[in-house]
GUGU-405471 format. One record per residue (C-alpha): residue in one letter; x, y, z. Coordinates in steps of 0.001 Angstrom, whole numbers, padded with zeros to 6 digits, always signed. Layout:
// residues N
AXYZ/...
// end
This chain:
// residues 659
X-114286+082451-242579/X-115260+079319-241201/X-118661+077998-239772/X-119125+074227-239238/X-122067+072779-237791/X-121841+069566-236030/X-122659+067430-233019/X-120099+065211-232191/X-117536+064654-228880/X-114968+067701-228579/X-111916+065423-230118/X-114176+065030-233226/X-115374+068606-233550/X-111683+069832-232807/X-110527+067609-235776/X-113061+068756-237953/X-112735+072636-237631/X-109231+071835-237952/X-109871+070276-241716/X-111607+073192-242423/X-109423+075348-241513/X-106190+073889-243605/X-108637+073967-246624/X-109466+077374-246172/X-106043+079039-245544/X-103522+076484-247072/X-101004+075186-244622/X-101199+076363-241269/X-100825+075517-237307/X-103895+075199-235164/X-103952+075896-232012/X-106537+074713-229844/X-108026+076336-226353/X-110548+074240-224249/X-111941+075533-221474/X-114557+073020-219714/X-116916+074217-218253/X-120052+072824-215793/X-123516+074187-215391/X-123520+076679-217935/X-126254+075556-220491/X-127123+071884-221859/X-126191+073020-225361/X-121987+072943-226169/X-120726+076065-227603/X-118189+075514-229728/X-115870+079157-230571/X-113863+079493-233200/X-111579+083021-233452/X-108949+082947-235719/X-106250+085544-237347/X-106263+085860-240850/X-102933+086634-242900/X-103785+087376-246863/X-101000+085481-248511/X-100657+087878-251176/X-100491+091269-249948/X-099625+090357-246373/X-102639+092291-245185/X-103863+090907-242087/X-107625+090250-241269/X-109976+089799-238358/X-111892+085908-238853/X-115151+085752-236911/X-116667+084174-233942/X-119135+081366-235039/X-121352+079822-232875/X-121240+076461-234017/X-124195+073787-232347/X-123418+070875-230274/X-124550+068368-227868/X-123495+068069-223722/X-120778+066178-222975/X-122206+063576-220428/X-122613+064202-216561/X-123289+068062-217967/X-119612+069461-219188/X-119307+071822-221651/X-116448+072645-224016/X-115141+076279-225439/X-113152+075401-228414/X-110593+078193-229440/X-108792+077874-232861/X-106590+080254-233966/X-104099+079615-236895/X-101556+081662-239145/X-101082+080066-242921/X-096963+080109-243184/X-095238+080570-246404/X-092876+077863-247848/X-089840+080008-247301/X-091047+081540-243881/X-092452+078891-241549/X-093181+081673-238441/X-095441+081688-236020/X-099079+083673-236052/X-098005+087210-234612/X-098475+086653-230886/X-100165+089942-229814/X-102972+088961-232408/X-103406+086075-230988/X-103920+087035-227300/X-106217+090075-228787/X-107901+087165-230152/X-108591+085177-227549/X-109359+087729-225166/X-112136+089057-227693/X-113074+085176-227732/X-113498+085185-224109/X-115535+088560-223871/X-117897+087347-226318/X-118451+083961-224286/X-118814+085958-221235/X-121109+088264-223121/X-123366+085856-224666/X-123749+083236-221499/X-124161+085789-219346/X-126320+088633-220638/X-128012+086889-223263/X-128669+083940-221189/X-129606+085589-217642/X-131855+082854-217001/X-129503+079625-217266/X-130776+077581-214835/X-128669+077413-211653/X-130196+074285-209751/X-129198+071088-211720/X-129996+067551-211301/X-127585+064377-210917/X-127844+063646-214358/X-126095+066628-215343/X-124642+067698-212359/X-120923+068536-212068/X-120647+065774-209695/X-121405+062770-211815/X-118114+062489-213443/X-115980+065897-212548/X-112057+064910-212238/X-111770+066490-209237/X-114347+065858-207686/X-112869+064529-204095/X-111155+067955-204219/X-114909+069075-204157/X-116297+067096-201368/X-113706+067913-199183/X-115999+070912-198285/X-118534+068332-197721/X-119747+068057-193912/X-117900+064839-192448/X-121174+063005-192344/X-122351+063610-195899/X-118598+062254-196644/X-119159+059401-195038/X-122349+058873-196717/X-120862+059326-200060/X-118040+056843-199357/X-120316+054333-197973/X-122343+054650-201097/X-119177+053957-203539/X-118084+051185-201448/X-121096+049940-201886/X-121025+049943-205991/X-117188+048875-205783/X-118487+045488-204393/X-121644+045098-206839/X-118954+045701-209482/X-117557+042739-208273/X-119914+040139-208918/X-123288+039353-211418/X-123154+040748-215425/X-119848+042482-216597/X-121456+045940-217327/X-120560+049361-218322/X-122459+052526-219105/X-120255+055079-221639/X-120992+058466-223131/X-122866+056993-225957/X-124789+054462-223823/X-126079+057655-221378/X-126932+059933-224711/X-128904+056731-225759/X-130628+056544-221875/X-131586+060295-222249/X-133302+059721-225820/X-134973+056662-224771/X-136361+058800-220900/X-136633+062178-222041/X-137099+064767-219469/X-137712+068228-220296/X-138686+069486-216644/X-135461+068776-215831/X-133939+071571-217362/X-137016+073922-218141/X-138792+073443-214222/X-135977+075332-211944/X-136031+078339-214166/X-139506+078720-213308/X-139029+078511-209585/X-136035+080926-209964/X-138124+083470-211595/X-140952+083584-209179/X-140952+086398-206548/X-140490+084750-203558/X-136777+083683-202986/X-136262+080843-203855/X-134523+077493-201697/X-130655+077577-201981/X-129469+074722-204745/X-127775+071781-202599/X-124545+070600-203987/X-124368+068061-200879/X-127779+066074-201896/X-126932+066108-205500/X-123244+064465-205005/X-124811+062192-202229/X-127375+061212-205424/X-125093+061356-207880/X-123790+058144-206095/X-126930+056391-205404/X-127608+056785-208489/X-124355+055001-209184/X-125094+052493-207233/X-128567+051944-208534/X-127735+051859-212109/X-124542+049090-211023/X-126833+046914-209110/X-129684+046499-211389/X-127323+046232-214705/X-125391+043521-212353/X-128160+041272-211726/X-130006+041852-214727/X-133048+039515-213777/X-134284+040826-210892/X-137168+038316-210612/X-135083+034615-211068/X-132633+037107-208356/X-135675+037206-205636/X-137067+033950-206424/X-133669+031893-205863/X-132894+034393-202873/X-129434+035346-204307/X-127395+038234-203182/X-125238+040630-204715/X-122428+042188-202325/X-123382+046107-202119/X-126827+045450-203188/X-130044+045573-200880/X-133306+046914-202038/X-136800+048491-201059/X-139724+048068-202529/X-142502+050561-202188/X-146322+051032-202480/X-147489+054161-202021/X-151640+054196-201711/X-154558+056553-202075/X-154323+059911-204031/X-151358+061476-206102/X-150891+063511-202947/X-151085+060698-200778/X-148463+058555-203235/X-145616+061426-203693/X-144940+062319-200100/X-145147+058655-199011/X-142911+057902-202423/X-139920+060789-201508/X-139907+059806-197550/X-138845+056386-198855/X-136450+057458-201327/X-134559+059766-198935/X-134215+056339-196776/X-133031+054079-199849/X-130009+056514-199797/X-129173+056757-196199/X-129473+052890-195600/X-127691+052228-199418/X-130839+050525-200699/X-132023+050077-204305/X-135409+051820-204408/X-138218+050053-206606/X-141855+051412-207098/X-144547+048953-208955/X-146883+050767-211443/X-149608+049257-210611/X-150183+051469-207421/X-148222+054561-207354/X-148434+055410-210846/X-144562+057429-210296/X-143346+055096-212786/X-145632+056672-215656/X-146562+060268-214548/X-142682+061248-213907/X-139307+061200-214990/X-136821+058165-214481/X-134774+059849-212141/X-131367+057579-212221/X-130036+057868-215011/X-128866+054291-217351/X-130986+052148-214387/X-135119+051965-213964/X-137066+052557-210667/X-139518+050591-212107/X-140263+047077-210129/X-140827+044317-212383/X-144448+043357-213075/X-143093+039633-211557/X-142264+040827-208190/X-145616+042916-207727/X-146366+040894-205334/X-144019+041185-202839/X-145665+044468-202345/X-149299+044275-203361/X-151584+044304-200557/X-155259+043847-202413/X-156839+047176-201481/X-158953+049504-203684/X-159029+053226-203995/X-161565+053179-201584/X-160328+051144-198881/X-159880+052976-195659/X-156668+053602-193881/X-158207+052117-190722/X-158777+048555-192651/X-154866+048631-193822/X-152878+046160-190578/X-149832+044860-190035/X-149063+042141-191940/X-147161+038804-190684/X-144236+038898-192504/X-143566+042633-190357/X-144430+040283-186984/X-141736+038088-187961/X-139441+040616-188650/X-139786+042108-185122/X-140036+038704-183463/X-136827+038128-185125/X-134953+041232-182918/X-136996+040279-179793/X-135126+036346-179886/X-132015+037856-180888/X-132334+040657-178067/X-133268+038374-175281/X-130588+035561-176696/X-127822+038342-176900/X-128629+041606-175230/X-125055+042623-176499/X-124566+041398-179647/X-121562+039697-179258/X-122441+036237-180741/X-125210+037890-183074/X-124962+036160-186820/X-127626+038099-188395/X-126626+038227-192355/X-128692+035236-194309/X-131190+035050-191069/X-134218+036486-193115/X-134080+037175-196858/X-137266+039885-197044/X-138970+041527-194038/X-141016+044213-193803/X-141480+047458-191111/X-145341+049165-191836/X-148506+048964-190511/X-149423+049027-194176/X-150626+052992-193603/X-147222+053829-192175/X-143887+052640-190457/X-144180+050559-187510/X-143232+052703-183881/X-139875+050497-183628/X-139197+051778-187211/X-137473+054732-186004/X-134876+052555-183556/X-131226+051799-184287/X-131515+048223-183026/X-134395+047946-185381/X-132690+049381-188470/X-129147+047319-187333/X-131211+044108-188365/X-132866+046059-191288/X-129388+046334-192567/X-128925+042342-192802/X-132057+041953-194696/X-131515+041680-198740/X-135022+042964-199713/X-137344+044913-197706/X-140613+046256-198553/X-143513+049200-197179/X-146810+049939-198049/X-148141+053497-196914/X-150078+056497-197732/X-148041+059355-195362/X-145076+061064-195432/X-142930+060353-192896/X-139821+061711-193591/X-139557+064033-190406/X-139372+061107-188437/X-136234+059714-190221/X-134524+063066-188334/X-135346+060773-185293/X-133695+057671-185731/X-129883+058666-184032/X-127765+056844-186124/X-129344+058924-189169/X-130042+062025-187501/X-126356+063568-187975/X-125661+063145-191400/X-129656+064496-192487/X-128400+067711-189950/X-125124+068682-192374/X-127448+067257-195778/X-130175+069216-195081/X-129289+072350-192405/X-132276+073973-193820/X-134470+071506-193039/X-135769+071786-196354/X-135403+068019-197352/X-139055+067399-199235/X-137805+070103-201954/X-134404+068745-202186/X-135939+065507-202541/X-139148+066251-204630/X-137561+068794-206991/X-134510+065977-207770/X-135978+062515-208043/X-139650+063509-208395/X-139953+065648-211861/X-142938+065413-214198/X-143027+063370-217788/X-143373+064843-220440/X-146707+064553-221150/X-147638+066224-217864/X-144904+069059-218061/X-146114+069441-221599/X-149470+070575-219995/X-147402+072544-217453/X-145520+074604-219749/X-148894+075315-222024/X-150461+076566-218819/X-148076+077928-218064/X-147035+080074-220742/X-150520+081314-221621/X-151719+081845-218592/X-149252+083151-215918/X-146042+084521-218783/X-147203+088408-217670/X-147829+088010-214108/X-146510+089816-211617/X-147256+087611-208870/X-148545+084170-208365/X-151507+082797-205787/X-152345+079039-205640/X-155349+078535-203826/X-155761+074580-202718/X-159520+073680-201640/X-160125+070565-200632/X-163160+068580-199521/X-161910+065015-197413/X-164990+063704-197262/X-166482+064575-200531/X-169525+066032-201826/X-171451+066162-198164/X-168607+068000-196519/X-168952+070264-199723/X-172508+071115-199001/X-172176+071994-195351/X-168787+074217-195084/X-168382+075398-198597/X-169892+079176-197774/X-167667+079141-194739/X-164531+077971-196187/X-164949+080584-199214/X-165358+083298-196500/X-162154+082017-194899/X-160540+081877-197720/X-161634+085707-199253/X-161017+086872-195536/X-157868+085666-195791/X-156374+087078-199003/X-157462+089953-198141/X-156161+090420-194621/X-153016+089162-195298/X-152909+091527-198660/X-152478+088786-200997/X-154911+090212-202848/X-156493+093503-203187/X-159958+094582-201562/X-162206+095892-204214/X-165114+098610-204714/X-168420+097774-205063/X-168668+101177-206471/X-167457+102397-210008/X-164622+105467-209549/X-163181+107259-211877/X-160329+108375-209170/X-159342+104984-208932/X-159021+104646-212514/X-156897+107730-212557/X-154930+106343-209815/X-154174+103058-211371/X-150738+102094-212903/X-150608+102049-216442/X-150511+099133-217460/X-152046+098050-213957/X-149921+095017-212122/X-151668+091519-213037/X-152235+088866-210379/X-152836+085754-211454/X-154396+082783-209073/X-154946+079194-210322/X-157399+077292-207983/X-157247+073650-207550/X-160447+072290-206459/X-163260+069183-207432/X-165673+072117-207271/X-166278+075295-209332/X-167902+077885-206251/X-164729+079340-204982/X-163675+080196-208840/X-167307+081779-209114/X-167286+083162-206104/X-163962+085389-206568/X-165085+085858-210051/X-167695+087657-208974/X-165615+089420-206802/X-163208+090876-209039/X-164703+090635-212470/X-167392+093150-211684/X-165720+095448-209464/X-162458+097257-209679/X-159319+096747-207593/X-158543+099805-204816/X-154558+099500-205775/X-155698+099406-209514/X-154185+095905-209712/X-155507+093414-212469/X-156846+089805-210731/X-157157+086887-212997/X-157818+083522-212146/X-157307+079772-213522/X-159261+076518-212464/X-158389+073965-214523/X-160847+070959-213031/X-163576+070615-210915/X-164421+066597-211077/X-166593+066699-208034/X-165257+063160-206856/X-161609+062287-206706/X-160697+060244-209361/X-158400+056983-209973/X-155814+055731-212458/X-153265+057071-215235/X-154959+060070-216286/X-156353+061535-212751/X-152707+061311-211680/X-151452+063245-214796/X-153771+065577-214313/X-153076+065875-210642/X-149375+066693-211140/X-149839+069320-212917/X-151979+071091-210768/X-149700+070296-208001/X-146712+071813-210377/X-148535+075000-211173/X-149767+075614-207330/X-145919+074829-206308/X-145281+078071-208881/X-147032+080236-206394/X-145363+083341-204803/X-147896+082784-201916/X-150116+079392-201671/X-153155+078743-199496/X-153435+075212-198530/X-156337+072650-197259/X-155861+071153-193463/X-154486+067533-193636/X-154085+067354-197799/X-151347+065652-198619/X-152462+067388-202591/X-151792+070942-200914/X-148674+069409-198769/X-146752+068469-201887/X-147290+071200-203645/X-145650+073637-200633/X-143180+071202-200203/X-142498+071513-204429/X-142280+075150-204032/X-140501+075315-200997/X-143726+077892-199619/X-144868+078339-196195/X-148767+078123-196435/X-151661+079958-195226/X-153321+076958-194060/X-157531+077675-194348/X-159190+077384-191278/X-162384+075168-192405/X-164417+074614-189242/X-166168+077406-187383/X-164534+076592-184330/X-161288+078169-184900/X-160585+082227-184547/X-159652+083670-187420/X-159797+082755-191651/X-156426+081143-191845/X-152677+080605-190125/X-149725+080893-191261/X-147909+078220-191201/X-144762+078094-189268/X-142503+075664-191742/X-142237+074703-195314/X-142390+070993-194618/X-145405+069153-194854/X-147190+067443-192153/X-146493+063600-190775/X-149915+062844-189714/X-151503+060852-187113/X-148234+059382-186243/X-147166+058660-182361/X-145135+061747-181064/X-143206+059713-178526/X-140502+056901-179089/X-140877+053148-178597/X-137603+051350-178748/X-137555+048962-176016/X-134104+047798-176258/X-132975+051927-176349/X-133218+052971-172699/X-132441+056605-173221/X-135024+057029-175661/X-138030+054780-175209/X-140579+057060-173746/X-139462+060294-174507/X-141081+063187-176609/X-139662+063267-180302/X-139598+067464-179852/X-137662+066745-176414/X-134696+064797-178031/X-134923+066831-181756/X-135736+070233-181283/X-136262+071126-184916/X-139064+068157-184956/X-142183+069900-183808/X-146025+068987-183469/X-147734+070460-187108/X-149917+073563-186010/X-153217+072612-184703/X-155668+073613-187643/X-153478+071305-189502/X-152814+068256-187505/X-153855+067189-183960/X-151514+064408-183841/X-148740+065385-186452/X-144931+066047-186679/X-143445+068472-189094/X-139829+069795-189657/X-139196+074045-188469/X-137226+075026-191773/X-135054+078053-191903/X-134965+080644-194284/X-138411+080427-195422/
// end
């Protein structure tokens, strides 16, 4: 019998059962089986079935299957290992007996089968371009020839793009052992352990999208070749060199966690469609710290020399209102008007070298002529570019024409902020650790899930004068929409008799700076029993009172954002950007609370999974685009729609499908 343990690449582990098995059976031949296979598990499962032949008696006996440990091989491949051998005798070098060895191997392969599918039924099937099949897959442009003819193009432009950073700066190269040494160095555990959860929730969950993970597979090529390539990014800014392939974005995302995520993602999903190297300072958005690196052998994290290309000398409490335009965007757009008016049709343009960093924000959110293809054709000369804002925008990118086709085939669902979010945005460690405590104590024997998202803009005053109300709302509205069960202020014994044993548990975790709607269903269903017999529990983790700045608020923030995205059914706050994330995470459409008294009703349902673009113009203005400056976004994009009133007056949201 043999059973190694070991953790080495499949040539070493292939050489090593084969030692052992010449030393347990004398001379022999080995045969060897591998099978690779992608986006089974992240352990390597090495199987080793072999036919035993006593030498003495000529008896023959059955070896067994070992499962022998191991590590992944790289961009996520796997490797089955078969051995089988026969010792031979001096005199009588034969072969094994052939019909042992195929009963062999097809044992082998049922036990495989056996083991990663019915022991393992929860294998995650959503994977992330770190270990996606993508990364490094042989035949992979067999793959992505079932790739729409716009995401194609998108992935070709992206490897030209590293092709000609790997022809200039450091001579760099990133092997198997220099990736296992990235992954110790950034752990990340959600990684692997966060789409489980998601799978396992009621609610159906979004479709995994092999189209954005091969399109980031490639940025994150591309990222990892331009910042190895230059190596000092700060003597690269500060002597305004360039790199062929390699343009870059730098972003600072303001305010709240909410505020700094769906800002953050909107910017990373345009780093990959304009082939930009996306940078994020820690000093602001706090991304760097509270989540994962998500490109793996490079850093998203701007260095603490270049802060302040970015840094705009605001405080927490600065109001949007007091954030303006800053000169260097005037100069960017006086730049297009003299080329416009000098050349109306391009053809004696020069525009590469012209200006070395611009920017496009109103330091809140992009400019109007952001979203126009003359605009982003002189964008695309520009080596570094920069935005400050606190809102998502990313419907709006669905706007810009020359984008609009290839987000269509990416992203037919619509569902682009999950894609996004659930990919590039995962939780450190320290805050998943949190997650999965919570988790696993709180909400491992639920039947279903409710996130309940209260939120207070204007603090403690607001708090005061609409809390009763917006409690009402909120009861009225779990119950009339049957998220939860109505109770009986009256002890029965009928309903007890009635009651499934054991009764179904509900869980709902609250996330809120103030304790009254947790006391105020506690009361509800603590002292009075459920009509369906159904078990209510419920989790508030904080109740600060104020929001609160800097490393730890932030940690503490994702995690409740995580654990309301876990939700079956989630109830969200009008214009939060806390409550938008965490629908967008989950890929939920909300019951958004109605929180004045104005309204009819406790709460709407939401008519899309996306979050909310607020306050942002709902017309175009791209004065050097005839057939669109003017018009109604919804006119030209039909899938771009105004967010629903209670939400947003002035907002623009994305209609997903499927949801």
């Amino acid at each position: 019998m043999i059973s190694h343990s070991f953790r080495k690449p499949s040539s070493i582990a292939s050489a090593l059962v084969r030692r052992a098995a010449y030393q347990a059976a004398g001379r022999m031949k080995v045969v060897e089986l591998i099978e690779r296979i992608s986006g089974v598990h992240h352990r390597v499962l090495y199987w080793i079935g072999f036919v035993r032949r006593d030498l003495g008696s000529g008896t023959r006996g059955w070896g067994r299957l070992a499962l022998l440990d191991g590590v992944e091989f790289g961009a996520g491949f796997e490797a089955v290992t078969m051995v089988a051998y026969s010792p031979m005798k001096a005199a009588n070098r034969q072969w094994f007996n052939l019909p042992a060895f195929i009963t062999t191997t097809l044992a082998a392969l049922f036990v495989i089968y056996l083991v990663t599918v019915v022991l393992f039924p929860n294998v995650p099937k959503y994977i992330g371009p770190s270990n996606t099949i993508y990364t490094s897959h042989p035949d992979v442009a067999s793959i992505q020839q079932d790739f729409s003819p716009h995401v194609r193009k998108l992935i070709t432009d992206l490897k030209q793009a590293t092709e000609d950073a790997e022809q200039g700066g450091q001579p760099f190269s990133f092997s198997a052992s220099d990736r296992k040494r990235w992954h110790r160095e950034f752990p990340c555990r959600a990684r692997t352990e966060l789409p489980p959860l998601y799978a396992g929730r009621r609610v159906k969950d979004v479709d995994p999208n092999p189209q954005w993970e091969a399109v980031l597979a490639e940025y994150t090529n591309l990222h990892r070749t331009c910042i190895n390539r230059i190596g000092n990014l700060t003597d690269f800014y500060y002597n305004k060199q360039t790199l062929p392939g390699c343009k870059f974005i730098t972003g600072e995302s303001l305010f709240g966690l909410g505020n700094k995520i769906s800002f953050a993602a909107s910017l990373v999903l345009y780093a990959v469609l304009t082939q930009r190297i996306v940078l994020f300072p820690k000093w602001t958005s706090s991304m760097p710290l509270t989540m994962c690196e998500p490109f793996e052998g490079s850093s998203w994290v701007l260095p603490l020399e270049l802060e302040s290309l970015v840094k705009r000398r605001i405080s927490p409490e600065t109001s949007v209102y007091e954030l303006k335009t800053t000169n260097v965007t005037r100069k960017f757009l006086n730049w297009v008007d003299r080329e416009e008016k000098h050349s109306p049709d391009g053809s004696d343009r020069k525009l590469d070298g012209k200006i070395y960093y611009g920017e496009m924000d109103n330091g809140w959110l992009p400019v109007e002529r952001f979203w126009c293809d003359t605009e982003q054709e002189f964008a695309s000369h520009v080596t570094w570019m920069s935005m400050a804002g606190c809102f998502y925008f990313l419907p709006k990118l669905f706007a810009v024409s020359s984008f609009r086709p290839t987000l269509e085939e990416l992203f037919p669902d619509k569902m682009a902020s999950t894609h996004v979010l659930r990919t590039v945005f995962l939780p450190g460690n320290a805050a998943w650790d949190r997650i999965k405590r919570v988790d696993d104590m709180f909400f491992e024997k639920a039947d279903r899930r409710v996130g309940i998202q209260a939120r207070y803009l204007n603090g403690e005053m607001e708090h005061l004068q609409l809390s009763k109300q917006v409690n009402k709302h909120i009861t009225q509205c779990l119950l009339e929409n049957f998220i939860l069960p109505n109770v009986s202020e009256v002890f029965s014994n009928k309903l007890v008799e009635k009651a499934p044993n054991p009764p179904p548990i509900i869980k709902v975790v609250i996330a809120s700076l103030f304790m009254d709607l947790h006391d105020h269903l506690s009361v509800m269903y603590l002292r009075n029993q459920t009509v369906t017999g159904e078990s209510v529990g419920l989790l508030q983790l904080t109740h600060d009172f104020e929001q609160k700045w800097g490393m730890e608020p932030d940690t503490q923030a994702l995690v409740e954002i995580i654990l309301l995205s876990l939700s079956d059914t989630i109830l969200v706050t009008p214009r939060s950007t806390f409550g938008g994330v965490a629908q967008a995470y989950g890929g939920l459409r909300p019951y958004i609370i109605q929180h004045s008294g104005e309204e009819v009703g406790s709460c709407v349902r939401s008519d899309s999974a996306d979050m909310c673009f607020q306050e942002v113009a709902t017309n175009f203005t791209c004065p050097y685009d005839e057939s669109l400056h003017g018009k109604q976004v919804s006119d030209v994009v039909p899938y771009i729609q105004k967010c629903m009133t209670v939400d947003s007056v002035n907002g623009l949201h994305l209609i997903t499908s499927g949801r």
